[in-house]
N, C-alpha and C positions, 0 to 999 in steps of 0.2 A: 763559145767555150762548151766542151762535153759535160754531160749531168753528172758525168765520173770526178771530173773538178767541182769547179766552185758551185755548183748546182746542186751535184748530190746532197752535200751537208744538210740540206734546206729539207732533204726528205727521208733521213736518213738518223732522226733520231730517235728510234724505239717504239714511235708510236706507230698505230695504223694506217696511217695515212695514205691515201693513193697516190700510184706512183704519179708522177707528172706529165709520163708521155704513155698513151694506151697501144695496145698490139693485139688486135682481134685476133685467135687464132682460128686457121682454116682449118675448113672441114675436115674431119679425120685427120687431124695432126697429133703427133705424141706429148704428152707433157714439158717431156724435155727443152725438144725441138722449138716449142713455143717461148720456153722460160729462157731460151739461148735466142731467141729474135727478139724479146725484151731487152736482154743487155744489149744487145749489138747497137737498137731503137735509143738508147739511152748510153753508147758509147762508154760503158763502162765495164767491169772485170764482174764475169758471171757471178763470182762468191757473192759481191755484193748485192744480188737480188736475189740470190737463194736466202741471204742474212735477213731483207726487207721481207720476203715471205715465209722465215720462221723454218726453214727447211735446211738441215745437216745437210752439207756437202756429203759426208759420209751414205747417207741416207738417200742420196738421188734415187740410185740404180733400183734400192724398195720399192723408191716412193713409185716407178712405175707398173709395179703392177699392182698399187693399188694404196691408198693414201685415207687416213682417215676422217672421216667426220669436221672434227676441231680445225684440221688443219687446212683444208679444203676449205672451211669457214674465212680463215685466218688469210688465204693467198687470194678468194676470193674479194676479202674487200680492199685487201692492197691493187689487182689488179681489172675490177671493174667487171670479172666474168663468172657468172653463176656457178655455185659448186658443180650440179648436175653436169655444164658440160666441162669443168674440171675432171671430175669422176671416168666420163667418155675418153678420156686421153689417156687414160692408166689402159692398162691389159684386164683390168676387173671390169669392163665391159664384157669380156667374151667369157666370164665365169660360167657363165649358163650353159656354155657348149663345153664344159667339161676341160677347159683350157687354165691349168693349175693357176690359181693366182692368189695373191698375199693378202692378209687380212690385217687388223692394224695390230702392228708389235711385230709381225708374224714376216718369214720370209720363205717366199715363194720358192720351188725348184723349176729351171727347164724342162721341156720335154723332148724328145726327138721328134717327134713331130705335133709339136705344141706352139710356144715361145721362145724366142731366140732371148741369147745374152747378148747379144748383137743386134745389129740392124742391118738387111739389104738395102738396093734402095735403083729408082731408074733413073737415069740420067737427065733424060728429055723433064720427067716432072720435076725432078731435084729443082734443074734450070729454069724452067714454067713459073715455080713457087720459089724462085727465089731462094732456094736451097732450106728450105722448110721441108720435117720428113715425118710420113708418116705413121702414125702406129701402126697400121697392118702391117708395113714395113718387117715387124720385130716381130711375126707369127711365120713358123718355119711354113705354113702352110701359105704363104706368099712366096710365089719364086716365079711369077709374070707378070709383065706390064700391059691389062688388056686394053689399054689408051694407044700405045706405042708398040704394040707388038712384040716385044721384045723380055728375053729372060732379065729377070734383076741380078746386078753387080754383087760381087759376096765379097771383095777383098779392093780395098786404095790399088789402082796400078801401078806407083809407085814407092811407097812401102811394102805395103802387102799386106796391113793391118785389115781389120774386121773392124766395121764402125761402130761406135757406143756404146762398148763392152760397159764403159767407164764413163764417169757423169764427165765431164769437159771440167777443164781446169779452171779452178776458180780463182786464177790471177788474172788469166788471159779475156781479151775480149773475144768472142766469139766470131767466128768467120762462115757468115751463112754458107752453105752449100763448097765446104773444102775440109781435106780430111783436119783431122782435130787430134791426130795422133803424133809420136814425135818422133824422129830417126835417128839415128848415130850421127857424127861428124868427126871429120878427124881433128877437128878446133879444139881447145879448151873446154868447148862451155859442154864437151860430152853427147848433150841432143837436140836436134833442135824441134819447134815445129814442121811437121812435112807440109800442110796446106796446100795439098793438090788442090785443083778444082777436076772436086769431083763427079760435077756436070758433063767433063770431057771423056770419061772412063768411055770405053768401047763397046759396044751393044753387041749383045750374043743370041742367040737362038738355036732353035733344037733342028732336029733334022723334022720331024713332025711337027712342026710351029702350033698348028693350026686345032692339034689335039690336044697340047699345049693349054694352047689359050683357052679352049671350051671346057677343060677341067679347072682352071683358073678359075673362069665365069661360075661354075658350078659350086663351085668349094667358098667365094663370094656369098654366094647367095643363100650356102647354109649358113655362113659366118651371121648375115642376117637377119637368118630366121625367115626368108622367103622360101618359095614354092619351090621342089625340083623335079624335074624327069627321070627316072631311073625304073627301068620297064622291070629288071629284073625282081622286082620285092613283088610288084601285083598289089596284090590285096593287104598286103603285110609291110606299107612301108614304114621304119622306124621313125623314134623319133630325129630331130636335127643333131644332136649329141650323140645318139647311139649311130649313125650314118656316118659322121666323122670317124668315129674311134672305127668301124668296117670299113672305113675307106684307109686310113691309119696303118688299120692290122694288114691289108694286104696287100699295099704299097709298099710297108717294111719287107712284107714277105719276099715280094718281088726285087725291092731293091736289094736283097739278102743272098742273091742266087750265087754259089760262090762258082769260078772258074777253075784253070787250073794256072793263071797269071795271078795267085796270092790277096792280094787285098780287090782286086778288082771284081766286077761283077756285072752279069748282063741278064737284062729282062728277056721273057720267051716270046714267042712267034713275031710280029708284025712289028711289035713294042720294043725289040731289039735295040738296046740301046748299050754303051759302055758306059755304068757308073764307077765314080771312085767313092770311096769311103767316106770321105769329109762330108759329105752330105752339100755338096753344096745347092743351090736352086738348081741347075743341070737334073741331080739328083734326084732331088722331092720333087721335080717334074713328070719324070720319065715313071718314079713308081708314082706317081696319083693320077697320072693320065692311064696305066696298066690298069689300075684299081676301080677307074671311073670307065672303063672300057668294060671290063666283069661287068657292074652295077648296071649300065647301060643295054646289056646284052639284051635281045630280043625273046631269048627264052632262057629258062634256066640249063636245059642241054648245053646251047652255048656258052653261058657262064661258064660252065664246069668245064668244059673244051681248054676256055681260056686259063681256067684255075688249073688244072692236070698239067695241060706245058709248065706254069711254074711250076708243079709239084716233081715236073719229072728232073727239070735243071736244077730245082733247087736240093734234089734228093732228098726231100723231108714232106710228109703226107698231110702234115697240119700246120698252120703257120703259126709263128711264136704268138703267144698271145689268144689261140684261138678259141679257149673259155669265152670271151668277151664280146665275140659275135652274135648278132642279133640270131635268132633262131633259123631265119630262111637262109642266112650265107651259111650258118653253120651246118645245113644239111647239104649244103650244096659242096661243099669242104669233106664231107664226112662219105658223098657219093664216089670223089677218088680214091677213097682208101676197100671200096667195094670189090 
Protein backbone atom coordinates (compact mmCIF):
# COMPACT_ATOMS: atom_id res chain seq x y z
CA UNK A 1 0.00 0.00 0.00
CA UNK A 2 1.30 3.72 -0.98
CA UNK A 3 2.45 5.99 2.05
CA UNK A 4 -0.45 8.26 0.34
CA UNK A 5 -2.85 5.62 1.97
CA UNK A 6 -2.78 3.95 5.16
CA UNK A 7 0.95 4.99 5.74
CA UNK A 8 0.90 8.57 5.43
CA UNK A 9 -1.39 9.12 8.46
CA UNK A 10 1.54 7.56 10.59
CA UNK A 11 3.68 10.57 9.54
CA UNK A 12 1.42 13.10 8.80
CA UNK A 13 0.41 14.52 12.09
CA UNK A 14 1.97 18.11 12.61
CA UNK A 15 4.94 16.93 14.10
CA UNK A 16 8.40 17.05 12.72
CA UNK A 17 9.08 13.90 12.20
CA UNK A 18 11.01 12.48 9.28
CA UNK A 19 9.61 11.36 6.55
CA UNK A 20 9.74 7.52 6.34
CA UNK A 21 11.20 7.05 2.93
CA UNK A 22 14.60 9.33 2.03
CA UNK A 23 15.47 10.71 -1.58
CA UNK A 24 19.17 11.98 -1.64
CA UNK A 25 19.01 14.78 -4.14
CA UNK A 26 21.58 14.84 -7.05
CA UNK A 27 24.04 16.93 -7.61
CA UNK A 28 22.78 20.27 -8.77
CA UNK A 29 19.34 19.46 -8.69
CA UNK A 30 16.52 22.30 -8.22
CA UNK A 31 14.53 22.28 -5.00
CA UNK A 32 11.48 21.65 -6.67
CA UNK A 33 12.50 18.92 -8.80
CA UNK A 34 13.79 17.05 -5.50
CA UNK A 35 10.61 17.89 -3.33
CA UNK A 36 8.53 16.18 -6.57
CA UNK A 37 10.94 12.88 -6.47
CA UNK A 38 9.99 12.81 -2.75
CA UNK A 39 6.29 12.48 -3.39
CA UNK A 40 6.61 10.37 -6.44
CA UNK A 41 9.30 8.01 -3.64
CA UNK A 42 6.45 8.03 -1.37
CA UNK A 43 3.46 7.69 -3.89
CA UNK A 44 1.64 10.34 -2.75
CA UNK A 45 -0.08 13.87 -4.11
CA UNK A 46 2.78 16.54 -3.92
CA UNK A 47 0.61 19.03 -1.54
CA UNK A 48 1.04 16.56 0.82
CA UNK A 49 4.80 16.99 1.31
CA UNK A 50 4.97 20.57 0.75
CA UNK A 51 2.22 20.36 3.94
CA UNK A 52 5.02 17.92 5.87
CA UNK A 53 7.55 20.65 5.08
CA UNK A 54 5.83 23.66 6.13
CA UNK A 55 5.98 25.13 2.56
CA UNK A 56 2.67 27.14 0.77
CA UNK A 57 1.95 25.63 -2.39
CA UNK A 58 1.48 29.29 -3.16
CA UNK A 59 4.84 29.84 -2.24
CA UNK A 60 6.89 27.18 -4.27
CA UNK A 61 7.79 29.41 -7.26
CA UNK A 62 9.68 32.07 -4.23
CA UNK A 63 10.63 29.39 -2.44
CA UNK A 64 13.11 28.87 -5.38
CA UNK A 65 15.09 31.54 -5.54
CA UNK A 66 15.65 31.46 -2.20
CA UNK A 67 14.09 30.27 1.08
CA UNK A 68 14.67 31.28 4.53
CA UNK A 69 16.66 30.37 7.43
CA UNK A 70 13.57 28.83 9.64
CA UNK A 71 12.27 27.07 7.02
CA UNK A 72 15.25 25.33 5.52
CA UNK A 73 15.61 24.38 9.28
CA UNK A 74 12.19 22.98 9.31
CA UNK A 75 12.19 20.88 5.64
CA UNK A 76 15.73 19.92 6.76
CA UNK A 77 14.73 17.84 9.47
CA UNK A 78 11.64 16.31 7.99
CA UNK A 79 13.83 15.33 5.17
CA UNK A 80 17.28 14.26 6.49
CA UNK A 81 19.36 16.94 4.27
CA UNK A 82 21.32 19.72 5.60
CA UNK A 83 20.18 23.25 5.11
CA UNK A 84 23.32 24.35 3.32
CA UNK A 85 22.72 22.04 0.53
CA UNK A 86 18.89 22.87 0.77
CA UNK A 87 20.03 26.55 0.27
CA UNK A 88 22.31 25.26 -3.12
CA UNK A 89 19.09 24.19 -4.82
CA UNK A 90 17.39 27.70 -4.72
CA UNK A 91 18.78 30.35 -7.51
CA UNK A 92 20.40 32.25 -4.05
CA UNK A 93 23.40 30.31 -4.82
CA UNK A 94 24.20 32.45 -7.90
CA UNK A 95 23.52 35.77 -5.72
CA UNK A 96 27.06 36.58 -5.99
CA UNK A 97 27.31 36.76 -9.75
CA UNK A 98 24.73 39.40 -9.66
CA UNK A 99 21.94 36.96 -10.77
CA UNK A 100 18.57 38.73 -9.07
CA UNK A 101 17.42 36.60 -6.38
CA UNK A 102 14.75 36.71 -3.25
CA UNK A 103 15.35 37.20 0.08
CA UNK A 104 13.04 35.97 2.72
CA UNK A 105 9.38 37.74 2.57
CA UNK A 106 10.93 39.30 -0.72
CA UNK A 107 10.16 38.29 -4.26
CA UNK A 108 12.59 38.12 -6.85
CA UNK A 109 12.20 39.41 -10.63
CA UNK A 110 13.53 37.55 -13.91
CA UNK A 111 16.03 38.88 -15.97
CA UNK A 112 16.71 38.50 -19.69
CA UNK A 113 19.48 37.16 -19.43
CA UNK A 114 19.55 36.02 -15.63
CA UNK A 115 16.83 33.42 -14.45
CA UNK A 116 14.19 31.84 -16.07
CA UNK A 117 10.24 31.57 -14.81
CA UNK A 118 10.75 28.48 -16.65
CA UNK A 119 12.98 25.61 -16.86
CA UNK A 120 14.83 24.16 -20.14
CA UNK A 121 16.16 21.13 -19.80
CA UNK A 122 18.10 17.91 -22.12
CA UNK A 123 16.67 15.17 -22.76
CA UNK A 124 19.51 12.53 -22.62
CA UNK A 125 20.17 13.92 -18.78
CA UNK A 126 16.18 14.41 -18.00
CA UNK A 127 16.34 10.40 -19.02
CA UNK A 128 20.06 9.61 -17.15
CA UNK A 129 18.36 11.15 -13.93
CA UNK A 130 15.47 9.70 -14.16
CA UNK A 131 13.83 12.83 -15.06
CA UNK A 132 15.28 14.89 -12.15
CA UNK A 133 16.13 18.60 -13.39
CA UNK A 134 18.28 20.82 -12.73
CA UNK A 135 18.81 24.17 -11.33
CA UNK A 136 21.05 25.62 -13.91
CA UNK A 137 18.42 24.41 -15.95
CA UNK A 138 16.22 27.71 -14.78
CA UNK A 139 19.46 30.37 -15.65
CA UNK A 140 18.66 31.75 -19.16
CA UNK A 141 22.27 31.63 -19.39
CA UNK A 142 21.90 27.63 -19.89
CA UNK A 143 20.83 26.93 -23.40
CA UNK A 144 23.75 23.70 -23.96
CA UNK A 145 24.12 20.40 -22.95
CA UNK A 146 28.09 20.07 -22.76
CA UNK A 147 27.58 16.21 -21.83
CA UNK A 148 25.30 15.56 -24.99
CA UNK A 149 26.10 18.02 -27.24
CA UNK A 150 23.14 19.33 -27.87
CA UNK A 151 20.90 22.85 -27.48
CA UNK A 152 18.42 22.50 -24.37
CA UNK A 153 14.53 21.98 -25.07
CA UNK A 154 12.42 25.38 -24.38
CA UNK A 155 8.89 24.18 -25.11
CA UNK A 156 6.76 20.19 -24.33
CA UNK A 157 6.57 19.06 -28.08
CA UNK A 158 3.43 18.42 -27.63
CA UNK A 159 1.67 21.16 -25.82
CA UNK A 160 3.90 23.64 -26.42
CA UNK A 161 4.02 24.61 -22.76
CA UNK A 162 7.31 25.92 -21.06
CA UNK A 163 8.22 23.87 -17.98
CA UNK A 164 7.82 24.94 -14.22
CA UNK A 165 6.50 28.21 -14.67
CA UNK A 166 4.21 26.88 -11.88
CA UNK A 167 4.89 24.72 -8.66
CA UNK A 168 3.16 21.09 -9.97
CA UNK A 169 -0.23 20.44 -8.73
CA UNK A 170 -0.63 19.59 -5.37
CA UNK A 171 -3.42 16.93 -6.00
CA UNK A 172 -1.50 15.14 -8.45
CA UNK A 173 1.30 12.53 -8.01
CA UNK A 174 4.19 13.65 -9.83
CA UNK A 175 5.58 11.98 -12.89
CA UNK A 176 9.42 12.10 -13.04
CA UNK A 177 10.72 13.35 -16.29
CA UNK A 178 6.98 14.10 -18.35
CA UNK A 179 5.48 17.29 -18.87
CA UNK A 180 3.35 18.47 -15.80
CA UNK A 181 1.37 20.76 -17.72
CA UNK A 182 -2.43 20.26 -18.76
CA UNK A 183 -4.19 20.54 -22.52
CA UNK A 184 -7.68 21.10 -23.74
CA UNK A 185 -9.99 18.01 -24.36
CA UNK A 186 -12.89 17.92 -26.12
CA UNK A 187 -14.42 15.69 -23.03
CA UNK A 188 -16.12 17.02 -20.15
CA UNK A 189 -13.46 17.24 -17.77
CA UNK A 190 -12.05 20.48 -19.99
CA UNK A 191 -8.19 19.60 -19.43
CA UNK A 192 -6.32 17.10 -18.87
CA UNK A 193 -2.87 16.19 -17.92
CA UNK A 194 -0.37 16.28 -21.19
CA UNK A 195 2.45 13.92 -19.52
CA UNK A 196 4.70 13.81 -22.41
CA UNK A 197 7.76 12.08 -21.71
CA UNK A 198 9.74 14.36 -22.05
CA UNK A 199 12.94 12.49 -22.33
CA UNK A 200 11.74 11.85 -25.95
CA UNK A 201 11.59 15.62 -27.14
CA UNK A 202 14.10 16.00 -30.20
CA UNK A 203 17.67 17.30 -29.91
CA UNK A 204 18.60 20.50 -31.70
CA UNK A 205 21.77 22.23 -32.44
CA UNK A 206 23.20 25.25 -33.91
CA UNK A 207 24.89 25.43 -37.05
CA UNK A 208 28.19 26.39 -35.00
CA UNK A 209 27.65 23.42 -32.39
CA UNK A 210 31.00 23.51 -31.37
CA UNK A 211 31.28 27.59 -30.47
CA UNK A 212 28.10 26.66 -28.86
CA UNK A 213 29.42 24.53 -26.54
CA UNK A 214 32.80 26.36 -25.55
CA UNK A 215 30.69 29.42 -24.57
CA UNK A 216 28.58 26.98 -22.61
CA UNK A 217 31.86 25.71 -20.96
CA UNK A 218 32.83 29.23 -20.40
CA UNK A 219 29.80 30.79 -18.99
CA UNK A 220 29.82 27.38 -16.47
CA UNK A 221 32.86 28.10 -15.22
CA UNK A 222 32.12 31.77 -14.24
CA UNK A 223 28.74 30.60 -12.96
CA UNK A 224 31.48 28.84 -10.47
CA UNK A 225 33.63 31.12 -9.76
CA UNK A 226 36.54 29.29 -11.81
CA UNK A 227 39.34 30.60 -13.89
CA UNK A 228 38.82 31.92 -17.54
CA UNK A 229 40.48 32.68 -20.74
CA UNK A 230 39.46 35.90 -22.38
CA UNK A 231 42.76 37.53 -24.05
CA UNK A 232 40.95 40.42 -24.80
CA UNK A 233 40.92 42.35 -20.92
CA UNK A 234 44.96 41.67 -20.63
CA UNK A 235 45.78 43.10 -17.58
CA UNK A 236 42.50 44.25 -16.70
CA UNK A 237 40.42 41.18 -16.29
CA UNK A 238 37.14 41.91 -14.24
CA UNK A 239 35.55 40.54 -11.81
CA UNK A 240 33.21 36.99 -12.46
CA UNK A 241 29.99 39.39 -11.98
CA UNK A 242 31.31 42.24 -13.91
CA UNK A 243 32.30 39.64 -16.95
CA UNK A 244 28.91 38.31 -17.03
CA UNK A 245 26.80 41.36 -17.03
CA UNK A 246 29.80 42.34 -20.43
CA UNK A 247 29.19 39.31 -21.75
CA UNK A 248 25.09 39.95 -21.09
CA UNK A 249 25.32 43.57 -22.42
CA UNK A 250 26.67 42.45 -25.75
CA UNK A 251 24.96 39.52 -26.49
CA UNK A 252 21.75 41.51 -26.12
CA UNK A 253 23.41 43.90 -28.42
CA UNK A 254 23.86 41.49 -30.80
CA UNK A 255 20.84 39.44 -30.40
CA UNK A 256 19.27 43.16 -30.95
CA UNK A 257 20.34 43.59 -34.56
CA UNK A 258 17.04 44.50 -36.16
CA UNK A 259 16.35 43.31 -40.07
CA UNK A 260 14.14 44.43 -42.38
CA UNK A 261 11.80 40.87 -41.63
CA UNK A 262 10.19 42.74 -38.32
CA UNK A 263 10.67 41.00 -35.22
CA UNK A 264 13.63 38.93 -36.60
CA UNK A 265 17.15 39.59 -36.20
CA UNK A 266 20.57 38.46 -37.25
CA UNK A 267 24.15 38.46 -35.70
CA UNK A 268 27.11 40.08 -37.87
CA UNK A 269 30.17 38.36 -39.76
CA UNK A 270 30.87 34.69 -39.16
CA UNK A 271 28.22 34.49 -36.13
CA UNK A 272 25.50 34.96 -38.54
CA UNK A 273 22.73 33.46 -37.31
CA UNK A 274 18.59 34.06 -37.54
CA UNK A 275 17.25 34.78 -34.00
CA UNK A 276 13.73 35.23 -33.16
CA UNK A 277 12.44 37.16 -30.43
CA UNK A 278 11.28 34.77 -27.82
CA UNK A 279 14.69 34.29 -26.70
CA UNK A 280 14.71 30.97 -26.91
CA UNK A 281 18.38 28.73 -26.09
CA UNK A 282 18.85 29.02 -30.14
CA UNK A 283 18.96 32.61 -29.12
CA UNK A 284 21.01 33.09 -25.87
CA UNK A 285 23.41 30.88 -27.82
CA UNK A 286 24.07 32.65 -30.90
CA UNK A 287 24.42 36.14 -28.85
CA UNK A 288 26.80 34.59 -26.05
CA UNK A 289 28.86 32.72 -28.25
CA UNK A 290 29.03 36.52 -30.45
CA UNK A 291 29.88 38.10 -27.10
CA UNK A 292 32.39 35.24 -26.00
CA UNK A 293 34.12 35.55 -29.57
CA UNK A 294 34.78 39.76 -28.79
CA UNK A 295 36.09 38.60 -25.16
CA UNK A 296 38.17 35.95 -26.76
CA UNK A 297 39.74 38.21 -29.44
CA UNK A 298 43.45 38.06 -29.72
CA UNK A 299 43.80 41.83 -29.50
CA UNK A 300 41.60 44.49 -28.97
CA UNK A 301 41.81 45.78 -32.93
CA UNK A 302 40.07 42.56 -33.35
CA UNK A 303 37.52 43.11 -30.68
CA UNK A 304 36.36 46.26 -32.18
CA UNK A 305 36.37 44.55 -35.73
CA UNK A 306 34.00 42.26 -34.43
CA UNK A 307 32.02 45.02 -32.29
CA UNK A 308 31.70 47.66 -35.35
CA UNK A 309 29.98 44.80 -37.65
CA UNK A 310 27.39 44.71 -34.90
CA UNK A 311 27.49 48.36 -34.61
CA UNK A 312 27.09 48.81 -38.32
CA UNK A 313 23.76 46.05 -38.43
CA UNK A 314 22.63 47.01 -35.62
CA UNK A 315 22.62 50.82 -36.47
CA UNK A 316 23.30 51.92 -32.96
CA UNK A 317 27.11 53.02 -31.90
CA UNK A 318 26.61 51.81 -28.18
CA UNK A 319 24.76 48.91 -26.97
CA UNK A 320 21.82 49.21 -24.57
CA UNK A 321 23.09 49.17 -21.28
CA UNK A 322 26.59 50.33 -22.19
CA UNK A 323 27.18 52.48 -18.64
CA UNK A 324 27.70 49.11 -17.07
CA UNK A 325 30.67 47.89 -19.02
CA UNK A 326 33.81 47.33 -17.31
CA UNK A 327 36.19 50.08 -18.39
CA UNK A 328 38.37 48.02 -21.08
CA UNK A 329 35.03 46.97 -23.34
CA UNK A 330 33.90 50.33 -22.73
CA UNK A 331 36.80 51.81 -24.55
CA UNK A 332 36.73 49.45 -26.98
CA UNK A 333 32.73 50.42 -27.64
CA UNK A 334 33.65 54.01 -27.58
CA UNK A 335 36.72 53.38 -30.44
CA UNK A 336 33.55 52.65 -33.12
CA UNK A 337 31.85 55.77 -32.50
CA UNK A 338 35.56 57.42 -33.38
Amino acid sequence: MSVAGAGWAAVSTGTERTLPLLVSPMAGEALDSWLEALAHRHDAPFGLILQRCGIHPESMSRAMTGVDRGLLGRVARITGVEPDELHSMTLARYADMGIACAGSGQRARPTAWGWLTTSRWCPRCLEESSGRWLLAWRLNWSFACTTHGCLLVDLCPSCGGAQRRHAHSTLRIPQPGRCALTRPTDSAHGRVPCLTDLTTAPRSTAPDMQSVLNAQRCIDDLLAGRPVDLPFYKDELPSHRQLLLDIAIVARWAAGVPTTHGREMRVAGRHSQLLQGNRSARDVAVGTAFALAVLQSPSVADAVGLLQRCSTHAATTRPPGWVKLSPALLRAVERIRQ
